[in-house]
Steps between C-alpha positions, in 0.01 A plus 500: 500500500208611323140342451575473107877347577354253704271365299777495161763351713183225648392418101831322429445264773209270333688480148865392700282255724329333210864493290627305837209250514545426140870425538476338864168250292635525161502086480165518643314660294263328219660493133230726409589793674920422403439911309378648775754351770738636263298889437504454899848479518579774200257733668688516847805560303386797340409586826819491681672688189211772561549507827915552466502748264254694681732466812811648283263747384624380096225435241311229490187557235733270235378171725147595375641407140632168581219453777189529218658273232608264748142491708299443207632206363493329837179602604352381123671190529350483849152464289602363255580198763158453604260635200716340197159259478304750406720712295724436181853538656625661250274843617661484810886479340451757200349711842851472641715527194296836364475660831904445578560672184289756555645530823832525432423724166389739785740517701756608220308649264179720726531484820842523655627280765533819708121555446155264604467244247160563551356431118647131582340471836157615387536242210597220812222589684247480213594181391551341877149604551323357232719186574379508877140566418554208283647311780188593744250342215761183483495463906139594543337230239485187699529267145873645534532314829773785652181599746536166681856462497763624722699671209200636430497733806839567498503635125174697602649671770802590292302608234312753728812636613593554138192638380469759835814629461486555091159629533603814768837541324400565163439852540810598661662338168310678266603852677812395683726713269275831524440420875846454651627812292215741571431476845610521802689288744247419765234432196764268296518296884171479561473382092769209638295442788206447311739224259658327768190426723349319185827344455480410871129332432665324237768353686302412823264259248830387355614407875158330597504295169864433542435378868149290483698302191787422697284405719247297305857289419 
């Protein structure tokens, strides 16, 4: 097995393990965090189905479409959880409803399900940024009082996962559909190396938050 196998086949290991710990904990975990139990949970999903098709050697691009949608609105609500005292929650709900239509619009009407839906992606990442950064001023300010407490550190580390992973990925969003059709093999692998090792990142703070709340319990 190759160097570049290795280290796809490794990647799917942090997203399954943090899907198990959700569902082994799911009572356990603090009402706040009840969204991204569940995006833990949806996310390990996906990743099985990715991983099956890939296996059968069938198609599997179409789980981006219901992936994106699907994502967003738990990782908003997710934010939405902790920041709704410092913004109107209606921002955060017109967010989801606007960007599920757009989504879906995409998928049927632009981008194909047999394509990237990478227009929708970028627009995820954009907004889950500005969100995080958001959340980073919220966690940092100690009149919030999420510095001191144990949620606190447990959104924070979450929230860095997030924010990592968006920040690297972007890129490969914006030129996904130019990059996977004009070039070649081992530069599309290493271009999936490069995405799962910041979705590894993001996972591993997922599993450390996941584990020090459990543990804080």
């Amino acid at each position: 097995m190759s160097l570049v196998r290795l280290i796809m086949d490794a990647s799917n290991i942090p997203p399954l393990l943090a899907g198990t710990l959700a569902l082994v904990y799911f009572k356990r975990f603090d009402p706040k965090l009840f969204s991204f139990k569940l995006f833990l949970l949806f996310n390990a999903v996906i990743q099985i189905s990715q991983l099956t098709l890939s296996v059968l050697k069938l198609h599997n691009l179409f789980l981006l479409h219901i992936d994106v949608p699907i994502e967003f609105t738990l990782l908003t609500h997710f934010y939405y959880s902790f920041l709704k005292p410092y913004l109107d929650k209606k921002i955060f709900f017109t967010l989801i409803f606007v960007f599920v239509v757009f989504s879906v619009g995409n998928s049927i009407f632009i981008q194909h399900i047999d394509s990237f839906n990478s227009y929708a992606q970028i627009t995820e990442s954009i907004i889950l940024i500005m969100l995080s950064i958001f959340a980073f001023i919220v966690l940092l300010d100690p009149r919030s009082g999420m510095n001191k407490a144990s949620i606190g550190k447990t959104v924070t580390l979450i929230n860095s996962g997030i924010f990592v992973n968006l920040l690297t990925t972007i890129l490969i969003y914006y030129f996904s559909n130019f990059l996977i059709s004009n070039s070649n093999k081992t530069t599309v692998n290493y271009i999936w190396i490069y995405n799962d090792l910041a979705s590894v990142v993001m996972c591993t703070c997922f599993i450390i938050a996941i584990w020090k709340h459990i543990k804080r319990k």
